[in-house]
C-alpha positions as CSV (number, residue, x, y, z in Angstrom):
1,X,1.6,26.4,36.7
2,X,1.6,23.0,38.3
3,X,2.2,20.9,35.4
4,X,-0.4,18.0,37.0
5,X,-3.7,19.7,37.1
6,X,-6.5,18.6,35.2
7,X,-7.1,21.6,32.1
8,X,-9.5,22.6,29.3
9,X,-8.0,22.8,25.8
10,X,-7.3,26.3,26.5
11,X,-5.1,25.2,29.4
12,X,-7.5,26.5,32.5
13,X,-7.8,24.2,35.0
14,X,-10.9,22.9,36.1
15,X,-12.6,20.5,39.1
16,X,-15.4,19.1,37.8
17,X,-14.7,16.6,35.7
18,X,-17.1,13.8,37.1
19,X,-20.4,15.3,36.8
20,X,-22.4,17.3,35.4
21,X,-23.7,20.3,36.4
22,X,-27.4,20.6,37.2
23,X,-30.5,22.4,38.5
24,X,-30.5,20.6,42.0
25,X,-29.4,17.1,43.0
26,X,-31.7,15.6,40.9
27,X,-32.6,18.0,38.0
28,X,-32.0,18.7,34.4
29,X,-28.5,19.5,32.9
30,X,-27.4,22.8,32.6
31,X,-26.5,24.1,29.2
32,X,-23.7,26.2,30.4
33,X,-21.9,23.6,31.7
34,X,-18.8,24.7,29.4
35,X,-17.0,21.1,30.5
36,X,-19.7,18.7,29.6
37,X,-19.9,20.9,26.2
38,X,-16.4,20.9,25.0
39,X,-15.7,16.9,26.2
40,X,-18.8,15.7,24.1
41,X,-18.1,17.9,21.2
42,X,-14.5,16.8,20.5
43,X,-15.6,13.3,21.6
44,X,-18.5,13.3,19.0
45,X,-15.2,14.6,16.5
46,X,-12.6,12.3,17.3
47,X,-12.7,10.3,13.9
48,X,-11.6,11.3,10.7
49,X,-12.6,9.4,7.4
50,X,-11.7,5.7,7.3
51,X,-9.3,5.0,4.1
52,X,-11.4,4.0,1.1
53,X,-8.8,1.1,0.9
54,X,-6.3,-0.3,3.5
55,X,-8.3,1.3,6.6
56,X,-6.9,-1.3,8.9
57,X,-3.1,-1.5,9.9
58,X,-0.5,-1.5,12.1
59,X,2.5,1.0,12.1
60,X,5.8,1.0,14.0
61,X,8.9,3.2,13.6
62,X,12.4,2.3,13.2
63,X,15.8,2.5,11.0
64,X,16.8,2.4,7.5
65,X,20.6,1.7,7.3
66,X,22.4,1.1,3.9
67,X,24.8,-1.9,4.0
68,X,25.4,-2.0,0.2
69,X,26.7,0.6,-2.8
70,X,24.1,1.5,-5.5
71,X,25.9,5.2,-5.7
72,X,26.3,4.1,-9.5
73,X,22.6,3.8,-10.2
74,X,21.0,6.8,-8.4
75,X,22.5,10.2,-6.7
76,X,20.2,10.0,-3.5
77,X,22.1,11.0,-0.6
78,X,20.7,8.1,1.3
79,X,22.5,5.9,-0.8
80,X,25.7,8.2,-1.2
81,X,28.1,5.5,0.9
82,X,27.3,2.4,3.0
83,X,26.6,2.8,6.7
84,X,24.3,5.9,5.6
85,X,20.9,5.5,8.2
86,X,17.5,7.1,8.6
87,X,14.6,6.9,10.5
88,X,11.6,5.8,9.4
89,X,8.0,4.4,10.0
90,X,6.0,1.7,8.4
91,X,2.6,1.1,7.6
92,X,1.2,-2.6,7.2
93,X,-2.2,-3.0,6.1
94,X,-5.0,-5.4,4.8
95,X,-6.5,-3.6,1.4
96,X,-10.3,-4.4,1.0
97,X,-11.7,-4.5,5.3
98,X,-12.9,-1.6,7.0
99,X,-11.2,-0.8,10.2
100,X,-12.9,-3.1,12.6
101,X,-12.5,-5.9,9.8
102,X,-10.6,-9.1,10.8
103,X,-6.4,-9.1,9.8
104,X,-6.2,-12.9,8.5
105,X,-8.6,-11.8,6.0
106,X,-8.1,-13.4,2.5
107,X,-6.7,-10.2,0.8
108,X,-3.3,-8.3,-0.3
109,X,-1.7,-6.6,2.2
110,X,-0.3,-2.9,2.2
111,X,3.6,-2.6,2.5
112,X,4.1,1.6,3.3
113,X,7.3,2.6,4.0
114,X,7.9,6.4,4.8
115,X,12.4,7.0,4.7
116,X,13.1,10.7,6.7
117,X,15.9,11.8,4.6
118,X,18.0,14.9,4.1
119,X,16.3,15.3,0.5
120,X,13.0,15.1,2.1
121,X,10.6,12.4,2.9
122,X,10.8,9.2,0.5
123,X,7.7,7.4,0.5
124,X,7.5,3.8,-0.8
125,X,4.0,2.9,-0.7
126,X,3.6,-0.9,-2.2
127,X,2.0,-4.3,-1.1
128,X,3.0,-7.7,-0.1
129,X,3.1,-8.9,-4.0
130,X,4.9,-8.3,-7.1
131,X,1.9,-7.3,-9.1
132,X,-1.4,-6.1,-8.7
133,X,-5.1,-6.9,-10.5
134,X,-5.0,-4.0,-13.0
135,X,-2.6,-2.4,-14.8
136,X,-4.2,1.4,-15.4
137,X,-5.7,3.5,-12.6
138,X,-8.9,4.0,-14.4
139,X,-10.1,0.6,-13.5
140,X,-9.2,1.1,-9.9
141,X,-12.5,2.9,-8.7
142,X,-14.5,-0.1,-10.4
143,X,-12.0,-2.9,-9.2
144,X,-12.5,-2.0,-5.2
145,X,-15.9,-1.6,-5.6
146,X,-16.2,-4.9,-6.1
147,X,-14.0,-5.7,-3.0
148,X,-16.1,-3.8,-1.3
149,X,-20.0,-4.3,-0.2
150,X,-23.5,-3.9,-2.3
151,X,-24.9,-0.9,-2.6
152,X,-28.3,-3.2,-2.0
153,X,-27.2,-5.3,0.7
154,X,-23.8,-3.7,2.2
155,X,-22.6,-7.1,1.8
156,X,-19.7,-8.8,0.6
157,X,-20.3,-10.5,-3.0
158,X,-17.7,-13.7,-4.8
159,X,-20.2,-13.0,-7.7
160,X,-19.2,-9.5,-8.0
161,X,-15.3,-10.0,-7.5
162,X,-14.9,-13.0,-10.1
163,X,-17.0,-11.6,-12.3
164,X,-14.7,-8.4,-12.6
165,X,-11.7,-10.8,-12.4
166,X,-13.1,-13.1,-15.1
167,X,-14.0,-9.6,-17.3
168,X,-10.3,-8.7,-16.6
169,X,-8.2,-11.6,-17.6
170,X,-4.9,-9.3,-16.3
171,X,-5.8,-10.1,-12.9
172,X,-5.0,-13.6,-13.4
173,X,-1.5,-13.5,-11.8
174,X,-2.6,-11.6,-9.0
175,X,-5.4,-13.5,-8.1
176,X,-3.6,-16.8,-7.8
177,X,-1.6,-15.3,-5.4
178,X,-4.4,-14.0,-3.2
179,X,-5.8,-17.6,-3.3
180,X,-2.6,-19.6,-2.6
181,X,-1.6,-19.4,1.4
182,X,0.3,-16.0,0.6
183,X,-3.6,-14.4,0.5
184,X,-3.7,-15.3,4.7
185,X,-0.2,-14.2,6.1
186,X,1.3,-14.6,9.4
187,X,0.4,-11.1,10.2
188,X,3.2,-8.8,9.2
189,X,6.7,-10.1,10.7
190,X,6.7,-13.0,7.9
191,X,5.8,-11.5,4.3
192,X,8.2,-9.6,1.9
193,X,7.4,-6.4,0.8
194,X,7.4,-4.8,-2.8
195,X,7.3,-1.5,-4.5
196,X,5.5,-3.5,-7.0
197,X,5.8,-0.6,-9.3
198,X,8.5,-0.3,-11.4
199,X,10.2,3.3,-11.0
200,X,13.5,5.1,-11.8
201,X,16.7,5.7,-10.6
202,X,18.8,8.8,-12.1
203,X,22.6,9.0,-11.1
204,X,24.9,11.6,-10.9
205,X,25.8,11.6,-14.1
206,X,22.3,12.1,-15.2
207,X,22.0,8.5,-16.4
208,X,18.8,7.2,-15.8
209,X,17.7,2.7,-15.1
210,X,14.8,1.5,-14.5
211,X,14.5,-0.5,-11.1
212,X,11.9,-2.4,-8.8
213,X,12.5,-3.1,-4.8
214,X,11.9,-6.1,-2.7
215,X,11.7,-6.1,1.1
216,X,12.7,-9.5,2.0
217,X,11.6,-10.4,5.2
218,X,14.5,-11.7,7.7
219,X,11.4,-13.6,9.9
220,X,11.1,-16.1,7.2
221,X,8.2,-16.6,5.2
222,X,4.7,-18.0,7.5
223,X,1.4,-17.9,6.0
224,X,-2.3,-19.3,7.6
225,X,-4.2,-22.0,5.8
226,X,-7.7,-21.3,4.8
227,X,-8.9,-22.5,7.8
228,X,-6.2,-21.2,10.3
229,X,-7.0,-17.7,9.0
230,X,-10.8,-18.1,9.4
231,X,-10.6,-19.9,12.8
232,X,-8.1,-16.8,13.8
233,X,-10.7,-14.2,12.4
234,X,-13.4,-15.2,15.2
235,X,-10.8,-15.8,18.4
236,X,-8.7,-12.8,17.7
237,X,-9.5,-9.9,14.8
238,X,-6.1,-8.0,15.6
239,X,-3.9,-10.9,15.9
240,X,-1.2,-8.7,13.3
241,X,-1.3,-5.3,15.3
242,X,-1.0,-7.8,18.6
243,X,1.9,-10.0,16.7
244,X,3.7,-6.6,16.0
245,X,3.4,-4.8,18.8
246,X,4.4,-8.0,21.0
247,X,7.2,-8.8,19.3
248,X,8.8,-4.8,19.3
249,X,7.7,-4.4,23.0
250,X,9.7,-7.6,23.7
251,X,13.0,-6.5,21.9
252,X,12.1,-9.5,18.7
253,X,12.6,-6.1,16.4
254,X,10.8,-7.3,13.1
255,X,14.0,-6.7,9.9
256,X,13.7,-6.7,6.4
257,X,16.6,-7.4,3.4
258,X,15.9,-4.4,0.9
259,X,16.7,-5.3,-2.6
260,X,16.7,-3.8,-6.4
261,X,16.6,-4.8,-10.0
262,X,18.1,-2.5,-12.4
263,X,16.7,-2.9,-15.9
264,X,18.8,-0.4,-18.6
265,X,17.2,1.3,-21.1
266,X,17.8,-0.7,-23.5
267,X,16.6,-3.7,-21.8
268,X,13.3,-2.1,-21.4
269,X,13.3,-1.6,-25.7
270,X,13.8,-5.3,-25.6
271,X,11.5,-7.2,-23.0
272,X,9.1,-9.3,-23.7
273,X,6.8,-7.7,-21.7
274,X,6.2,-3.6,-21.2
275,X,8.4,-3.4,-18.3
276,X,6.0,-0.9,-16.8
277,X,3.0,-3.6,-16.4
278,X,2.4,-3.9,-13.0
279,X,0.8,-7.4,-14.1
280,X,3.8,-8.8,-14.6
281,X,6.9,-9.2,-12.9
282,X,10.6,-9.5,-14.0
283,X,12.3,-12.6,-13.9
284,X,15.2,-12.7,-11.2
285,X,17.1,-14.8,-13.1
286,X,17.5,-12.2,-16.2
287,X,17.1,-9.2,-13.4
288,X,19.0,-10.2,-10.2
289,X,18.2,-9.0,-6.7
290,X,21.3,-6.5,-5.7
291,X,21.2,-5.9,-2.0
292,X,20.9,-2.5,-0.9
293,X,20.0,-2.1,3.1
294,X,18.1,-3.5,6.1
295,X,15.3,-2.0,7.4
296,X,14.7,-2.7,11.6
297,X,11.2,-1.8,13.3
298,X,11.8,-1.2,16.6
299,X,9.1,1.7,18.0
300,X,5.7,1.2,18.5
301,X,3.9,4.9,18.3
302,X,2.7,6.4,21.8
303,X,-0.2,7.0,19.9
304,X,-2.1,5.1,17.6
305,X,-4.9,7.4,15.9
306,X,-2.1,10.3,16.2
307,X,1.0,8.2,14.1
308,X,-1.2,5.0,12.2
309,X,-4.4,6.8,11.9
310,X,-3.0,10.3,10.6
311,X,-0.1,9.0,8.7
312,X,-0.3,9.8,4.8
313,X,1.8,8.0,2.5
314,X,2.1,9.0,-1.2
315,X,4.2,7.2,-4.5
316,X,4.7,11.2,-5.5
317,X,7.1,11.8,-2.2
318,X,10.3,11.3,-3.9
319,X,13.4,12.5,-3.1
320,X,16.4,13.6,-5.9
321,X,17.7,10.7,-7.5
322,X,14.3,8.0,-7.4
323,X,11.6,8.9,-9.8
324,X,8.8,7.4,-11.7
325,X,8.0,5.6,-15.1
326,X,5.4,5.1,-17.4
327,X,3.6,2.5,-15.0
328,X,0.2,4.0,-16.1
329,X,-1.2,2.7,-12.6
330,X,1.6,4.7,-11.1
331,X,1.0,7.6,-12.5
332,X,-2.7,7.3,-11.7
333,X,-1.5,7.0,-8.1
334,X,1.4,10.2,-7.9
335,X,-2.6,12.4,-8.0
336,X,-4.7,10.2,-6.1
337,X,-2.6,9.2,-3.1
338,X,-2.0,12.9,-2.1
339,X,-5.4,14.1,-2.9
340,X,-7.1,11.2,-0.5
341,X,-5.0,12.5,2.3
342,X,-5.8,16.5,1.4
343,X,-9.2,14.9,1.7
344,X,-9.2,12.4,4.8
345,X,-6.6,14.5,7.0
346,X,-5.9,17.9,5.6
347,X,-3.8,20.2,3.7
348,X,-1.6,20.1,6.4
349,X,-1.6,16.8,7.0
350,X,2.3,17.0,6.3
351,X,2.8,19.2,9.4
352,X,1.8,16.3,12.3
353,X,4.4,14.1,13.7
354,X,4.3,11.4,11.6
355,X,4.4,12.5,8.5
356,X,6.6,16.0,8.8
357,X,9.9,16.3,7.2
358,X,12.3,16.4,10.0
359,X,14.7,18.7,8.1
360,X,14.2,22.3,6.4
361,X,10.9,22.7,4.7
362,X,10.7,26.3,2.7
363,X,7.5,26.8,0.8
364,X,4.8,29.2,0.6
365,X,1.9,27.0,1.9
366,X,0.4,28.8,5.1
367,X,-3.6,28.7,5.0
368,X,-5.9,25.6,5.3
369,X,-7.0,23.7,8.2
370,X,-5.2,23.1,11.4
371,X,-2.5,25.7,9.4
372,X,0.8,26.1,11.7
373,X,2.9,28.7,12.0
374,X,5.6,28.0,14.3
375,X,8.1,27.1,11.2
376,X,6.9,30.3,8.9
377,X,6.1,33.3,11.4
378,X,5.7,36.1,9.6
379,X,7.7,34.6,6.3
380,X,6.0,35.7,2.4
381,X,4.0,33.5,1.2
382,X,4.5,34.2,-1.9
383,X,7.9,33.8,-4.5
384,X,9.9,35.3,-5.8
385,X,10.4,38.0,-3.1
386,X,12.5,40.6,-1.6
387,X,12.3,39.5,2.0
388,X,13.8,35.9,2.0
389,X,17.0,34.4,0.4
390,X,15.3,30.7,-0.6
391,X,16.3,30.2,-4.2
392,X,15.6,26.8,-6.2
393,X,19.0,24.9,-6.5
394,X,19.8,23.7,-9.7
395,X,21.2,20.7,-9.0
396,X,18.1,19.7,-8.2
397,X,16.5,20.1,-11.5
398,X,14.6,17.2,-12.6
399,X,15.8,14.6,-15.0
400,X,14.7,15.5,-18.5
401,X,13.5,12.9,-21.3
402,X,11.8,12.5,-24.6
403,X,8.7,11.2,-24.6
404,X,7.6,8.0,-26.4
405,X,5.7,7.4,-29.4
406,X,6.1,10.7,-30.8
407,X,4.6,12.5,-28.2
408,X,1.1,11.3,-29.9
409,X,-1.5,10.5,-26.7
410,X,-3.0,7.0,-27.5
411,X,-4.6,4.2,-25.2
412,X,-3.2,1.6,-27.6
413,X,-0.9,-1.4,-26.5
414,X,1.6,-3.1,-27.7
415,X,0.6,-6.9,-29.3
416,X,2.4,-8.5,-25.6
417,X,-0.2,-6.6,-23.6
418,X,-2.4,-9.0,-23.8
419,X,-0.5,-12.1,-22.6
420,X,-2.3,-12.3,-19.2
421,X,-1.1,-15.9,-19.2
422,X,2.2,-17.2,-19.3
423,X,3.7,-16.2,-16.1
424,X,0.5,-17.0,-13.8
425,X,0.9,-20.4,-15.7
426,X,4.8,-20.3,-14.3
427,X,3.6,-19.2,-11.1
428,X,1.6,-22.4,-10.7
429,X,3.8,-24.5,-12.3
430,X,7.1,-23.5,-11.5
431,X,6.9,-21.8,-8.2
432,X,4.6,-23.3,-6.1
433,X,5.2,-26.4,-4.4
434,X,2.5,-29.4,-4.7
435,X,1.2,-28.2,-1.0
436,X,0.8,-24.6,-2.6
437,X,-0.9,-26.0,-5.6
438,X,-3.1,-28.2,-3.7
439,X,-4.5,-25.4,-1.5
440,X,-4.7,-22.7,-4.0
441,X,-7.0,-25.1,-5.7
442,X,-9.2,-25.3,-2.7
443,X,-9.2,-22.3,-1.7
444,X,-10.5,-20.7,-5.3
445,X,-13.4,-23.7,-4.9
446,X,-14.4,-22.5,-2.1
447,X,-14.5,-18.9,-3.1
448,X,-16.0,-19.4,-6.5
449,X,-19.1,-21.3,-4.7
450,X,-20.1,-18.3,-3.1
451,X,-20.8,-16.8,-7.0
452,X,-25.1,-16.8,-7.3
453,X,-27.5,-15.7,-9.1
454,X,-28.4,-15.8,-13.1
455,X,-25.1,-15.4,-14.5
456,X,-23.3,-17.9,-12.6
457,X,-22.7,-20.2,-15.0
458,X,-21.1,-17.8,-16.9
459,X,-18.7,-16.0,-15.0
460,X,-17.4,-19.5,-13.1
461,X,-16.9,-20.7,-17.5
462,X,-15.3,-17.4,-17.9
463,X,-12.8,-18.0,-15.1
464,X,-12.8,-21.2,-15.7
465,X,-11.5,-20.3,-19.2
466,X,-8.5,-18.0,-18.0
467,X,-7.1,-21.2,-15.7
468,X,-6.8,-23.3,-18.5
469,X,-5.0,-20.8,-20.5
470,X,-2.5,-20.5,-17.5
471,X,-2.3,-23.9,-17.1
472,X,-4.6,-27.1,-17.8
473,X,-4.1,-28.8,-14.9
474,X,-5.1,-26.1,-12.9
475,X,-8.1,-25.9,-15.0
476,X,-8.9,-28.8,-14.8
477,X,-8.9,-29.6,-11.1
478,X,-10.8,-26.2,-10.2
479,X,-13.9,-27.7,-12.8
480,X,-13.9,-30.9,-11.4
481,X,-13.9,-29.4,-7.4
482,X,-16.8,-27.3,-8.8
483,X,-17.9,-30.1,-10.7
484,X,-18.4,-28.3,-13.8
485,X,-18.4,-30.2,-17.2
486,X,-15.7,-29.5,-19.3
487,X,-16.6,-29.5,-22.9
488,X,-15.0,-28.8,-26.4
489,X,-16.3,-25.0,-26.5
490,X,-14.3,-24.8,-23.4
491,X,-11.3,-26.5,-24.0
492,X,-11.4,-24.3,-27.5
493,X,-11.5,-20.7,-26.2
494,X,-8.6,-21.8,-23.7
495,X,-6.4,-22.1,-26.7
């Protein structure tokens, strides 16, 4: 069949595509105009649920190529010997907009990476920072809510986000980060990336370190003031998907230093800190970055909806050789992630493009929406079985550990828990420059006037109360910008 003639979905072609058919020049539409029927039904179909968080982003393909040995820390074939490459494809998003929200928006932004290995697909599905606001997934419902809108009003609401943060002193460290410039990047080409998390790595030798990865971006760092990103909203909403997709199309391919820490297991007995706090971060100079591979975007998809849209990324796609850890928001995320995308896209969400293993897949999933059975045929779906010859592999078999704390289930912490203080107090003090101080400053003023109503006063002396424990200047200038009278009461529960 001529490969240029205009076809229904079930390939026959067709003439009419223009008009509708009708009763006369000039009468009413015919119901059995099968063409009209199928274009407006699909049409009327043609979007799938938004993501609860990160709806908007930007995605591009490109290459994953190991320039560094880390063979000693994990078995992963990726990392087997330097030179070793991949495809892969990358998801950049902000966290808190809907999908026709603006991308200099004040928030965190999404870092997914999705590695096409040998071992399967390796998904590394973190943000722009170190840390995060919360440290255990059952606060994350309640935290995005109040990112979100009013049920009343479906608006946005500063009383309802600083009076979570304020009620949740842990969010302290991430929260100066999202109001310093890093809150407003330069969309996506100038901001490192993080797994954020801290997870494992498990070598050949079945010895098992703790480690955390760092994208460091080779554009150079670029953030937006307050103003810049505001001004940007209103002349051009999509500025990152345009900045990304300009700068592939014209050969600028966007690249990224990836980097570890390695924590033994012994140094995780002995930190300050529970190492698996997503809080908090570790400190480079005890923990040094060891350079592992670049990562080169340099594909923008045919298709949006069919590769940005329809892409699912999950912390639980891990491939032999990278693993977990205690992080309690982590594990909250290894059922969530998967189960939104069952949800949003389907149970066979893994069998479109984007997110399908390029190598041998053998299980016995065949049912559910949009099922395909090119790959299966006429295969059992069931095992064990006489019919096929797949067989686990054992040297595969997971990495087996004892349990902590006598295997006893608790929700109790450990008496360092709750120091939500000192390194947001080194953040200010340390790591940002007087520039980075002065406009973090204003730009938590000029959030924390938009908090109203009859508990103002209260949730600004709450916050109020978590700066000065961080630090006292920076308690002090946020009070007197929102001028606020510092008193002894104050000054006492800061202590």
């Amino acid at each position: 069949m001529d490969s240029k003639k205009l076809t229904l979905s079930n390939g026959a072609p067709y003439y009419e595509h223009q008009d509708s058919q009708t009763v006369g020049p000039r009468g009413p539409v015919l119901l059995q105009d099968f063409v009209l029927q199928e274009n407006l039904a699909h049409f009327v179909r043609e979007r799938i649920p938004e993501r609860i968080v990160h709806a908007k982003g930007t995605g591009a393909y490109g290459t994953f190529t190991v320039t560094h040995d880390i063979s000693q820390y994990t078995k992963a074939k990726l990392f087997s010997k330097v030179g070793n490459s991949c495809r892969m494809f990358a998801r950049f998003s902000t966290v808190g907009g809907e999908k026709g929200s603006a991308d200099t928006a004040r928030d965190p932004r999404g870092f997914a990476l999705k590695f096409y290995t040998e071992d399967g697909n390796w998904d590394l599905v973190g943000n722009n920072t170190p840390v995060f606001f919360i440290k255990d997934a059952k606060k994350f419902p309640d935290f995005i809510h109040t990112q979100k809108r009013v049920p009343k009003t479906n608006l946005k609401s500063a009383t309802m986000m600083w009076d979570f943060w304020s009620l949740n002193p842990e969010s302290l460290h991430q929260v100066l980060i999202l109001m310093s410039d890093r809150g407003t990047p330069y969309g996506y080409r100038h901001m490192h990336g993080f797994g954020s998390h801290t997870f494992s790595m498990i070598n050949d030798k079945n010895e098992r370190v703790w480690v955390k990865f760092h994208m460091k971006t080779k554009q150079g760092i670029k953030n937006f003031t307050d103003a810049e990103a505001v001004k940007m909203a209103g002349e051009n909403p999509d500025f990152a998907q345009e900045d990304m997709c300009n700068a592939i199309e014209e050969g600028n391919f966007p690249k990224w230093t990836m980097y570890i820490q390695v924590m033994t297991e012994e140094q995780a007995r002995d930190f300050r800190w529970n190492p698996f706090d997503i809080t908090k971060v570790w400190f480079q100079g005890d923990f040094p970055l060891i350079e592992v591979g670049e990562i080169e975007l340099n594909e923008v998809p045919v298709n949006y909806f069919a590769h940005v849209e329809q892409s699912t990324f999950s912390p639980s796609n891990l491939i032999n050789g990278i693993s977990f850890s205690p992080d309690k928001m982590l594990q909250g995320r290894l059922f969530s992630y998967p189960d939104a995308h069952r949800y949003r896209v389907g149970v066979n969400a893994h069998h479109l493009e984007v997110n399908r293993c390029p190598f041998a897949v053998n299980n016995y999933q065949r049912d559910g929406f949009m099922a395909d059975s090119s790959h299966y045929q006429d295969k059992p779906n069931y095992h064990p079985n006489s019919f096929d010859e797949i067989k686990p592999d054992p040297t595969y078999k997971n990495y087996e550990y004892e349990l902590d704390s006598a295997h006893v289930a608790n929700y109790s912490r450990n008496e360092n828990d709750d120091d939500h203080y000192t390194q947001p107090g080194l953040l200010y003090s340390k790591a940002m420059s007087p520039e980075d101080r002065q406009n973090l400053v204003s730009n938590i003023v000029g959030s924390m006037k938009g908090i109203t109503g009859p508990k103002k006063d209260e949730i600004i002396n709450r916050q109020l109360c978590h700066f000065f424990r961080a630090n006292i200047e920076l308690g002090m200038k946020v009070a007197t910008q929102l001028n606020v009278v510092i008193d002894a009461n104050m000054m006492n529960h800061s202590k």
